[in-house]
C-alpha positions as CSV (number, residue, x, y, z in Angstrom):
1,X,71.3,78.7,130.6
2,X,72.5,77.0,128.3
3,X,76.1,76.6,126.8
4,X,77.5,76.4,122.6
5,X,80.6,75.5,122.0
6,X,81.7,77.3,118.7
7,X,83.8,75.6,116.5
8,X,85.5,76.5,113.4
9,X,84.6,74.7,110.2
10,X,87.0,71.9,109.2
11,X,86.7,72.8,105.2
12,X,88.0,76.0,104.6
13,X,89.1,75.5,101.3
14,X,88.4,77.2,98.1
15,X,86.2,75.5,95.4
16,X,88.7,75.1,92.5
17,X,87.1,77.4,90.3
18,X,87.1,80.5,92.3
19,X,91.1,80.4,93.5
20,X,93.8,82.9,91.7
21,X,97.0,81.7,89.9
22,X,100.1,83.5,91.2
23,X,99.8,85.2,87.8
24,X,96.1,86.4,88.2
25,X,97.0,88.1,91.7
26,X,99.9,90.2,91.0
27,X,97.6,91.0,87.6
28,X,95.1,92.1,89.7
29,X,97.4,93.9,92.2
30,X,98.9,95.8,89.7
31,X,96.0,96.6,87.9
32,X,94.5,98.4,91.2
33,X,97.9,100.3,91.3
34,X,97.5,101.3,87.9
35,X,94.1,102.5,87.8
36,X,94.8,104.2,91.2
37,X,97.5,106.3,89.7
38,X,95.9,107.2,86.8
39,X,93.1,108.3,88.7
40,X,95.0,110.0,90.7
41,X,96.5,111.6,87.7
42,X,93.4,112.9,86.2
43,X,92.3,114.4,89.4
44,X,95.1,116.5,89.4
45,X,94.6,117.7,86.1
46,X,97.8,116.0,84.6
47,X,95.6,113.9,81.9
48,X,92.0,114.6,80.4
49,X,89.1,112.1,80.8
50,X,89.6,110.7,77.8
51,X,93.4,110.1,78.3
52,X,92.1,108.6,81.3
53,X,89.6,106.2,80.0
54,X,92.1,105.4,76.8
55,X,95.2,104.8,80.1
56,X,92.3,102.3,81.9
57,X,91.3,100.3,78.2
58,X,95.3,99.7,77.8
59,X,95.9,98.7,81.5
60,X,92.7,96.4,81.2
61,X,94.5,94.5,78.4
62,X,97.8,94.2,79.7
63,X,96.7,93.0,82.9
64,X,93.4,91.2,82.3
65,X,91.4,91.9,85.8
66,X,89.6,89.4,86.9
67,X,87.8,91.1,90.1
68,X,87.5,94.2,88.2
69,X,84.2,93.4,87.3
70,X,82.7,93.2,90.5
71,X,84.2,96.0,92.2
């Protein structure tokens, strides 16, 4: 039998281009808020679709997503 030791790697940081400003997280956090509550808002009937997707174009320029893309 034989025995690995498993060790964890000794680089765990972020390449520089893929780490968030404090600014670009709470953006993003907020954005998911937002577009959770207005989803939330059209499934109960309180806006239209189009409300909706005019809500969603707004929130995208206020809060600039980053991730958004790839979710």
């Amino acid at each position: 039998m034989q025995i690995t030791k498993l060790t964890s790697p000794t680089d765990t940081s972020v390449p520089a281009g893929h780490q968030l400003s404090e600014k670009q997280l709470y953006d993003e956090i907020n954005y998911r808020r937002s577009e959770k509550l207005t989803k939330k808002m059209l499934a109960a009937g309180l806006i239209t679709p189009d409300e909706c997707d005019k809500i969603l174009a707004e929130i995208r320029k206020i809060f600039v997503p980053i991730l958004a893309d790839i979710w």
